[in-house]
VEXDREN-29425 format. One record per atom (N, C-alpha, C): chain; atom name; x, y, z; residue in one letter; residue number from 1. Coordinates in steps of 0.1 Angstrom, whole numbers, plus 5000, padded with zeros to 4 digits. Layout:
! residues N
R  unit  site     X     Y     Z  code  pos
R     A    CA     X     Y     Z     A  NUM
...
***
This chain:
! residues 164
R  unit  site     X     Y     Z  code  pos
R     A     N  3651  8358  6985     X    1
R     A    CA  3637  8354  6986     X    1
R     A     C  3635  8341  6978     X    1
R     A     N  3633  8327  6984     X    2
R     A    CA  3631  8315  6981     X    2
R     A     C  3619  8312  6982     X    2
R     A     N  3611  8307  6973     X    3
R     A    CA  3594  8301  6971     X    3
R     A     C  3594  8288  6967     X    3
R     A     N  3594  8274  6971     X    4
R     A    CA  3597  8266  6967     X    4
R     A     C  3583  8254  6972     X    4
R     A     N  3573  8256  6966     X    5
R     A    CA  3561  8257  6974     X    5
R     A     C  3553  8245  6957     X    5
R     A     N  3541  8240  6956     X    6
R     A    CA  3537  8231  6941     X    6
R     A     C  3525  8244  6939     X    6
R     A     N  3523  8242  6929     X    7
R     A    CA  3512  8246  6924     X    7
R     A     C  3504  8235  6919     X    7
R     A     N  3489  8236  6924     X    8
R     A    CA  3477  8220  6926     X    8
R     A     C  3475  8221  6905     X    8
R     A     N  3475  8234  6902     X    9
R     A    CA  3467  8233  6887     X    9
R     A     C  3481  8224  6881     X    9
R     A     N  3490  8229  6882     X   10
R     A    CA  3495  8223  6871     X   10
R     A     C  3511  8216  6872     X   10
R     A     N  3511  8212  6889     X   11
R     A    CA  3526  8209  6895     X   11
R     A     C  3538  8214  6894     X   11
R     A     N  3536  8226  6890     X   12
R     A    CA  3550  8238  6886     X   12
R     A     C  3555  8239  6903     X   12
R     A     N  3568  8240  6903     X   13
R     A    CA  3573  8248  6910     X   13
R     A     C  3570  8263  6908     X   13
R     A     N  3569  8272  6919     X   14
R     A    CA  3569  8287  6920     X   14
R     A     C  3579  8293  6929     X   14
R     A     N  3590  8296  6923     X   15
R     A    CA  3600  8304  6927     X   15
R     A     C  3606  8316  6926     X   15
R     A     N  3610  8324  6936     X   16
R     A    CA  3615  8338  6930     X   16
R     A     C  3632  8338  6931     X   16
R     A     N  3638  8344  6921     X   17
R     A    CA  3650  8344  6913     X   17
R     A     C  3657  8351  6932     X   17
R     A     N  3667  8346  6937     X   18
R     A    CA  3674  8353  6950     X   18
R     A     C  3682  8364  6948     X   18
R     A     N  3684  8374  6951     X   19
R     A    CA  3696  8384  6948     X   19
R     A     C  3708  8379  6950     X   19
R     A     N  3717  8381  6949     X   20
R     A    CA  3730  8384  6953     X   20
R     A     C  3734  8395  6954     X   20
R     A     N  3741  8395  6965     X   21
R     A    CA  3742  8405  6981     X   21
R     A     C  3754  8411  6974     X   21
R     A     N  3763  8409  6961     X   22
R     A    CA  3779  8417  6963     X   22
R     A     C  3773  8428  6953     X   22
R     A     N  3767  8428  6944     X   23
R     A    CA  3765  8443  6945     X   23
R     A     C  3759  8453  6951     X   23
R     A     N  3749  8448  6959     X   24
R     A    CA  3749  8458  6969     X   24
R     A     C  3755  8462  6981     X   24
R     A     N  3766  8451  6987     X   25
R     A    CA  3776  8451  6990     X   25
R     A     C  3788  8461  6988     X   25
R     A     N  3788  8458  6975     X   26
R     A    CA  3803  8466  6971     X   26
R     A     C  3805  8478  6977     X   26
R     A     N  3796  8486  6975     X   27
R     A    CA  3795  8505  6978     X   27
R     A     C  3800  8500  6991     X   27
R     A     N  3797  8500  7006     X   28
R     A    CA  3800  8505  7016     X   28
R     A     C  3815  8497  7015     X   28
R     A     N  3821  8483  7012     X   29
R     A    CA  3831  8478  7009     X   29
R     A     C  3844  8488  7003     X   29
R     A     N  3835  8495  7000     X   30
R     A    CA  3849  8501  6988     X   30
R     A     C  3851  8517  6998     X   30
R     A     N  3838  8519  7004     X   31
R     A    CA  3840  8533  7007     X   31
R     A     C  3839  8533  7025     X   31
R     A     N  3836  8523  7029     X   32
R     A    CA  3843  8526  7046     X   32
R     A     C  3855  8528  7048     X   32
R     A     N  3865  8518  7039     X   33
R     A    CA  3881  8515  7044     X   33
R     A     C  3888  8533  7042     X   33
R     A     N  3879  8537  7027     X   34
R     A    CA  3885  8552  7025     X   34
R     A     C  3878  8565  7032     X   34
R     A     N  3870  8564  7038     X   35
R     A    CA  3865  8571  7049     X   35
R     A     C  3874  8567  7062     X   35
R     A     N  3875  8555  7065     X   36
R     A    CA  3882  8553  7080     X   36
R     A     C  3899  8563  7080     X   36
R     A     N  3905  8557  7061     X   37
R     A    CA  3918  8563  7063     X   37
R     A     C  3916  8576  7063     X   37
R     A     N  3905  8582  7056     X   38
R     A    CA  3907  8599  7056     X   38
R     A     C  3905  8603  7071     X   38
R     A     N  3898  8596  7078     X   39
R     A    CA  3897  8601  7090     X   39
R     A     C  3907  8602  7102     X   39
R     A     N  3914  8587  7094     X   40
R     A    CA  3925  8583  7106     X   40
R     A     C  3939  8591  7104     X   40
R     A     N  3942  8590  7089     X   41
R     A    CA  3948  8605  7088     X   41
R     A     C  3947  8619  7089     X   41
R     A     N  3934  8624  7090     X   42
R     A    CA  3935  8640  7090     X   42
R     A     C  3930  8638  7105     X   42
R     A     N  3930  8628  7114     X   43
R     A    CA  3930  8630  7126     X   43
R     A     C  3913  8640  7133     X   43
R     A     N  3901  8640  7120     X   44
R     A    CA  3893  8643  7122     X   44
R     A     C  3881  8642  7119     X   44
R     A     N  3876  8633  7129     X   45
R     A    CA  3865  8626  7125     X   45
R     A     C  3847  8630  7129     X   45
R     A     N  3853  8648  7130     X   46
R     A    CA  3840  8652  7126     X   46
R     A     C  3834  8658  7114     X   46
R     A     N  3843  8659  7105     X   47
R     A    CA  3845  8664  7091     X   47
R     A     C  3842  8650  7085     X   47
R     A     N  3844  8641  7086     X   48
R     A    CA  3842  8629  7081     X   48
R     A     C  3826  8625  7082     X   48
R     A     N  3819  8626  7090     X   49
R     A    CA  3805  8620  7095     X   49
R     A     C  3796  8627  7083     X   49
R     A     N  3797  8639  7079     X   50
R     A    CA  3784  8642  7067     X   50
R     A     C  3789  8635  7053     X   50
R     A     N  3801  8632  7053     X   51
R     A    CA  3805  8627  7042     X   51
R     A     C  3797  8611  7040     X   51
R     A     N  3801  8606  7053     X   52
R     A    CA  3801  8592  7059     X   52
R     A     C  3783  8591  7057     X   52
R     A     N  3772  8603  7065     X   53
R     A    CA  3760  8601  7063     X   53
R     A     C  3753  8601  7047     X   53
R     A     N  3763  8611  7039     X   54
R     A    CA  3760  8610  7025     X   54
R     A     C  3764  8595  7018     X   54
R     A     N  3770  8592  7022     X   55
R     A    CA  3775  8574  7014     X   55
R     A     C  3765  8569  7024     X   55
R     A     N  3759  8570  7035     X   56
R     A    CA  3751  8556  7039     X   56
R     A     C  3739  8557  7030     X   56
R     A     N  3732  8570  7031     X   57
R     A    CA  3723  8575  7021     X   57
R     A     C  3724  8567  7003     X   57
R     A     N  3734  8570  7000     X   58
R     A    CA  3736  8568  6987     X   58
R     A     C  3735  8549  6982     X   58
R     A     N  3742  8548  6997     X   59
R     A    CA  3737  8532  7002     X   59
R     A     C  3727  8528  6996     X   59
R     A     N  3716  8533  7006     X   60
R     A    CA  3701  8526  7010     X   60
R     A     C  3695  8531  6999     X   60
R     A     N  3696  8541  6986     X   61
R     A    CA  3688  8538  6981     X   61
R     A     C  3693  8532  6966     X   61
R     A     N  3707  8529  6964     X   62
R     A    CA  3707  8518  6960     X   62
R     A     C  3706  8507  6958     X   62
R     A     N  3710  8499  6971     X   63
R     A    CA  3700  8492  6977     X   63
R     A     C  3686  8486  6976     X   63
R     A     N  3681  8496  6978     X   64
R     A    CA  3666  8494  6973     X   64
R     A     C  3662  8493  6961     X   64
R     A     N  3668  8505  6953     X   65
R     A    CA  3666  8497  6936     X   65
R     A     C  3670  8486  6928     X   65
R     A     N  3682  8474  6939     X   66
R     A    CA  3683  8470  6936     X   66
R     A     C  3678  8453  6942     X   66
R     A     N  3669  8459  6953     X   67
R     A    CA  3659  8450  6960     X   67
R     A     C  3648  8450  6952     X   67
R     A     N  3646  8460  6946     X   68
R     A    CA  3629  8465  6939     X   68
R     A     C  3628  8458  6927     X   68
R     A     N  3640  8451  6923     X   69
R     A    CA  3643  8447  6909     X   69
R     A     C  3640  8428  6912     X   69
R     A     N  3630  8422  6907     X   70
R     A    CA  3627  8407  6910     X   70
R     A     C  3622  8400  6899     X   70
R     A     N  3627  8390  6895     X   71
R     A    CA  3622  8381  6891     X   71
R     A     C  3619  8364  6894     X   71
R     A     N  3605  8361  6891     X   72
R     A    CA  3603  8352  6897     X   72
R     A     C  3591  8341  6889     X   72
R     A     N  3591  8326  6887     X   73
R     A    CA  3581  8318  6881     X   73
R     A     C  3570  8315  6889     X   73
R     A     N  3556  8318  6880     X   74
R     A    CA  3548  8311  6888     X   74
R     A     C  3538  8312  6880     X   74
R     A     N  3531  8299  6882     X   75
R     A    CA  3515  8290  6872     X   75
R     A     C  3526  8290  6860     X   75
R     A     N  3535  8286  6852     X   76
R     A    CA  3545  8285  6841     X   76
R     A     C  3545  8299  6833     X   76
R     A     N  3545  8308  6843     X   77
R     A    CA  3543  8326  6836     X   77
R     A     C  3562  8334  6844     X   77
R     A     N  3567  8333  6836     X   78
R     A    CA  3581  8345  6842     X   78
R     A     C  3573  8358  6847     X   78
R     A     N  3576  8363  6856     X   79
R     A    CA  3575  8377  6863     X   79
R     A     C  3584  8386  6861     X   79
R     A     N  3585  8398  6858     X   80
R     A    CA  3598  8404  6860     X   80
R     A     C  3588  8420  6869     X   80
R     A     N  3596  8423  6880     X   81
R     A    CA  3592  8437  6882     X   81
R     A     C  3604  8442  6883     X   81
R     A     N  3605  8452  6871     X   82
R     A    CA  3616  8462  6871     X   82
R     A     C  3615  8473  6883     X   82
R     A     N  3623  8478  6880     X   83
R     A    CA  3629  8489  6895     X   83
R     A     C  3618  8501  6887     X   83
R     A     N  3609  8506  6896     X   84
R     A    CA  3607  8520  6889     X   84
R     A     C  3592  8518  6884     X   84
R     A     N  3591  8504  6878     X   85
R     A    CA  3582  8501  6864     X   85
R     A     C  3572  8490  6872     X   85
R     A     N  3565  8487  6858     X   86
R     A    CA  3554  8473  6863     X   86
R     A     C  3557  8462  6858     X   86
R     A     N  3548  8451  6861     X   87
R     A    CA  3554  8438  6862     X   87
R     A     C  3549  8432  6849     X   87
R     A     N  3564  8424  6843     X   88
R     A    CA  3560  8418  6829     X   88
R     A     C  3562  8405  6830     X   88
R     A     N  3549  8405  6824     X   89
R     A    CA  3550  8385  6822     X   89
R     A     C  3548  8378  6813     X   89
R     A     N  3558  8366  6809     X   90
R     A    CA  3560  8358  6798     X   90
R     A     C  3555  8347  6803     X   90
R     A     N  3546  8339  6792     X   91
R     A    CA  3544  8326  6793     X   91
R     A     C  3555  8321  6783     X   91
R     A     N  3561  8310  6784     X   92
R     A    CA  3570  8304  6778     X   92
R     A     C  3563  8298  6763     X   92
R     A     N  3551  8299  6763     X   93
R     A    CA  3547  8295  6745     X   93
R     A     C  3549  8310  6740     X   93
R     A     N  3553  8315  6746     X   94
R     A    CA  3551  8334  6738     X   94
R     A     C  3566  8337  6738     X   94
R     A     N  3578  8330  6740     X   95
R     A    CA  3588  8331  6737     X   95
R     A     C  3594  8329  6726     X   95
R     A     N  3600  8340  6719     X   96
R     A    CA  3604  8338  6702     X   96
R     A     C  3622  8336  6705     X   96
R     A     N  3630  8339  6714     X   97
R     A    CA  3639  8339  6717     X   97
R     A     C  3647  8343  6727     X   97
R     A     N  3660  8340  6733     X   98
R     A    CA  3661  8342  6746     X   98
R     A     C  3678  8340  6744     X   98
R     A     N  3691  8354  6749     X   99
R     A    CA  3699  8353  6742     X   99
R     A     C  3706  8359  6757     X   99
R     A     N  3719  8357  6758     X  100
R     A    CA  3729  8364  6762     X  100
R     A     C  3736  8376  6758     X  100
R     A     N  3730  8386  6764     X  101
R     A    CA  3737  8402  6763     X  101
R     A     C  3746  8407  6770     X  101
R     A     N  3755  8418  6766     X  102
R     A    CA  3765  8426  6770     X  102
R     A     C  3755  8441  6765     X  102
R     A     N  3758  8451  6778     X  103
R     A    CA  3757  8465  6770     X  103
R     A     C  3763  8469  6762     X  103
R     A     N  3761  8486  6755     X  104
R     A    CA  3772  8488  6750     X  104
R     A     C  3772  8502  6758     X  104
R     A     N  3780  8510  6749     X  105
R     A    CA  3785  8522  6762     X  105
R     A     C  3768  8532  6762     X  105
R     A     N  3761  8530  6748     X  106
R     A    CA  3752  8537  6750     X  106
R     A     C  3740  8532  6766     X  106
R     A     N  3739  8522  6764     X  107
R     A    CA  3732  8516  6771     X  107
R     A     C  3732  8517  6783     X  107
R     A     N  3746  8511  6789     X  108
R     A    CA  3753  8511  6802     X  108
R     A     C  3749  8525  6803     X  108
R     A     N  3751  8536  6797     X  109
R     A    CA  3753  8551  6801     X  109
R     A     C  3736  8552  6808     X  109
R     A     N  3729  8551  6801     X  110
R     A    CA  3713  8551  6800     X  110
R     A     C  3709  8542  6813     X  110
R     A     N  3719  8534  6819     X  111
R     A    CA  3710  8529  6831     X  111
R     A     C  3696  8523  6834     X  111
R     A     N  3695  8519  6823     X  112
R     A    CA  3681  8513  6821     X  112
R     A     C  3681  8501  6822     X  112
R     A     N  3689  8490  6821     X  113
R     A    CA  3690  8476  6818     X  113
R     A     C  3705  8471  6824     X  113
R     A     N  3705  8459  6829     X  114
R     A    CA  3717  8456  6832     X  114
R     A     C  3724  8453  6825     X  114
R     A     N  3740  8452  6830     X  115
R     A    CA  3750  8458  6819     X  115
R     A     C  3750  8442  6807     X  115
R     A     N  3752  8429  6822     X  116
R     A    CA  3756  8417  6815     X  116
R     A     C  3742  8409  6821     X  116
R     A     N  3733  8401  6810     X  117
R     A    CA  3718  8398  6811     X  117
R     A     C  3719  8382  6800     X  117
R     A     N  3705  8379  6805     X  118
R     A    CA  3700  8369  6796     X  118
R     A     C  3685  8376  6796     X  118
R     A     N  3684  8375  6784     X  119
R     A    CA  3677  8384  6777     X  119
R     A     C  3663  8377  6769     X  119
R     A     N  3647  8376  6777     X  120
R     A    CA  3640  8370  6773     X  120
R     A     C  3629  8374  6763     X  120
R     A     N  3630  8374  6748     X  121
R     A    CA  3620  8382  6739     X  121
R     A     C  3609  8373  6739     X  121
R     A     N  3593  8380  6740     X  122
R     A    CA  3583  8376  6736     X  122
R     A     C  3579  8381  6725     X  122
R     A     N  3568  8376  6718     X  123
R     A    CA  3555  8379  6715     X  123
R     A     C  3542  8379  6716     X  123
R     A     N  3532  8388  6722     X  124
R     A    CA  3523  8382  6731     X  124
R     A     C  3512  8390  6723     X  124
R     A     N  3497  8385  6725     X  125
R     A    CA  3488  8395  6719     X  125
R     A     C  3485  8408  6725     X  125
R     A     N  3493  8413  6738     X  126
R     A    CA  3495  8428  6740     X  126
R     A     C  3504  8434  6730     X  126
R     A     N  3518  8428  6727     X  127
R     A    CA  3528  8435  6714     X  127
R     A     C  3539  8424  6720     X  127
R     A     N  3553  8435  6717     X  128
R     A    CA  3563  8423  6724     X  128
R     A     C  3569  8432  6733     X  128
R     A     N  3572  8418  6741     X  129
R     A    CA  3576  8421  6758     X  129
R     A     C  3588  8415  6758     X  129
R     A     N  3602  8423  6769     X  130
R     A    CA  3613  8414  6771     X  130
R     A     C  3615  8416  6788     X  130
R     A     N  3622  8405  6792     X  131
R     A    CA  3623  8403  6803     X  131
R     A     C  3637  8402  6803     X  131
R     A     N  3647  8409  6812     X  132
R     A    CA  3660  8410  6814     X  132
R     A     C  3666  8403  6829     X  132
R     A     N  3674  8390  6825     X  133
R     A    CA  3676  8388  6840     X  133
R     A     C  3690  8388  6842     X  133
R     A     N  3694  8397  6853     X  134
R     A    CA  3707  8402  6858     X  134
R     A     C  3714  8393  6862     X  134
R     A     N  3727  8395  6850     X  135
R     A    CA  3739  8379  6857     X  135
R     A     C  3743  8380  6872     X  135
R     A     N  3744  8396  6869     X  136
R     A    CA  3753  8405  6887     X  136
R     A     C  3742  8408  6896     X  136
R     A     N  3729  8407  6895     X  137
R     A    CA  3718  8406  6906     X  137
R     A     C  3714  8395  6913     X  137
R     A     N  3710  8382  6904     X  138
R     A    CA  3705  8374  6907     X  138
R     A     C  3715  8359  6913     X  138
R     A     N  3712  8349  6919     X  139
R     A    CA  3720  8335  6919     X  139
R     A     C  3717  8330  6909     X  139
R     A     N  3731  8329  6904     X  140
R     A    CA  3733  8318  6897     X  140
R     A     C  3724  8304  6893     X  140
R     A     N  3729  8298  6905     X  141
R     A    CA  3719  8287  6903     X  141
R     A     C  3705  8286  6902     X  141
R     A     N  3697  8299  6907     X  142
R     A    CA  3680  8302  6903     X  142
R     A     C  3679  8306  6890     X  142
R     A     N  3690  8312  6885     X  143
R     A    CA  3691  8318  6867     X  143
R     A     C  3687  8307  6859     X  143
R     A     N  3700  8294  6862     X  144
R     A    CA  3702  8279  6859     X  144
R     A     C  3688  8274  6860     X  144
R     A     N  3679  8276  6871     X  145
R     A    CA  3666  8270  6876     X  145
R     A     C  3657  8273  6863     X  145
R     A     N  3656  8287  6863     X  146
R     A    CA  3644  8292  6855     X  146
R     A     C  3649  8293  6843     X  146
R     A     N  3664  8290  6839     X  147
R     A    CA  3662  8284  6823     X  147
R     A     C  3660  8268  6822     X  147
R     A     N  3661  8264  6823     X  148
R     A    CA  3660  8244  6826     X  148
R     A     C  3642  8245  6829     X  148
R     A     N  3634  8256  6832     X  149
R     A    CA  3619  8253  6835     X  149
R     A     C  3615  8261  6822     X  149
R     A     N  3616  8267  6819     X  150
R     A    CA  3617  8272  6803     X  150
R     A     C  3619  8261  6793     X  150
R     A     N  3629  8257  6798     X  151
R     A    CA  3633  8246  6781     X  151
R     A     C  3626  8235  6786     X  151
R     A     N  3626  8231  6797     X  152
R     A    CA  3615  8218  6800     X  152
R     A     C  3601  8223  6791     X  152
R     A     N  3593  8232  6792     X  153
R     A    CA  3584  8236  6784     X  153
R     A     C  3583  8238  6771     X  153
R     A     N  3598  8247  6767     X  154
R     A    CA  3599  8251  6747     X  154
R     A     C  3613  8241  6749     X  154
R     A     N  3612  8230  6745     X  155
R     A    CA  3629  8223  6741     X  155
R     A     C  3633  8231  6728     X  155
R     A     N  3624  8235  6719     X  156
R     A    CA  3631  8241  6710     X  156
R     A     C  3631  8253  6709     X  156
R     A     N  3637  8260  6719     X  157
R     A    CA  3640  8271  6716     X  157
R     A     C  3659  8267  6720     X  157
R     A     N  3670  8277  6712     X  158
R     A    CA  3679  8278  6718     X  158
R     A     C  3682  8288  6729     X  158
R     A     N  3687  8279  6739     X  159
R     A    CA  3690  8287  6745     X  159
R     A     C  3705  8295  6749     X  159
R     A     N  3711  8302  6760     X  160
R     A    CA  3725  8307  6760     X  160
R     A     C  3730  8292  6765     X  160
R     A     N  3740  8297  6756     X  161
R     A    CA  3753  8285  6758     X  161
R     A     C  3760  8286  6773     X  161
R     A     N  3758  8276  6778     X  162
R     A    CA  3760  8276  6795     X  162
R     A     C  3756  8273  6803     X  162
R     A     N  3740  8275  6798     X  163
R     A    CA  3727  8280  6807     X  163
R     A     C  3716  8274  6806     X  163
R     A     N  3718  8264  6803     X  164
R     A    CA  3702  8252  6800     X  164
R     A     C  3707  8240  6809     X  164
***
């Protein structure tokens, strides 16, 4: 999902961050070839099909949580709507820092946050808010986009090494 449209108040581009298709990808990738061999060797492919309808299932609603997961700029405010949750938004003067993360095993286990992120802390007059954007969700180059429209606004903030 590409938005590449001006905004009249204040000439910002308004864009939303694109997925990338290989993790949602992967699952049927990894598990057709081993459904086809179990089938093609036990020679029976009606024993196979509830298996085959539980992975398509397991699919689509993966899938979707990880369609439901978007980030996107717009009027100079980040959006994030998490999978599940509501939508948080940062204006870039309420940014105290913005870092490159790895989980750890507690984390990753908890499923709450992606594993490998750039990681955007506020401080806002509701409390403080973070916005997490997925290395393995999002394109690359829209990541590249919406940090370069960030530091265009805070040049001093540092940003991840890589990524400005």
């Amino acid at each position: 999902m590409q938005m590449n449209t001006k905004n009249n108040n204040n000439n910002q581009d308004t864009f939303a961050l694109r997925h990338d298709l290989g993790p949602v990808l992967g699952l049927p990738i990894i598990i057709l070839p081993w459904l086809m061999f179990g089938a093609i060797t036990s020679n029976d492919w009606k024993s196979i099909l509830p298996i085959a309808i539980f992975f398509l299932f397991l699919f689509l609603i993966i899938a979707w949580f990880q369609l439901d997961y978007r980030i996107w700029w717009k009027d100079s405010t980040i959006f994030q709507k998490a999978t599940g949750g509501g939508i948080t938004a940062i204006k870039p003067d309420e940014i105290r820092q913005i870092q490159q993360e790895k989980s750890d095993a507690q984390t990753l286990f908890a499923m709450r946050r992606p594993a490998r992120r750039i990681t955007i802390y506020a401080e806002t007059h509701e409390g403080p808010k973070v916005i997490d954007v997925s290395l393995k969700h999002f394109n690359t180059r829209d990541i590249r986009k919406l940090m370069k429209m960030i530091h265009e606004q805070r040049p001093d903030l540092d940003m991840p090494e890589g990524w400005s």
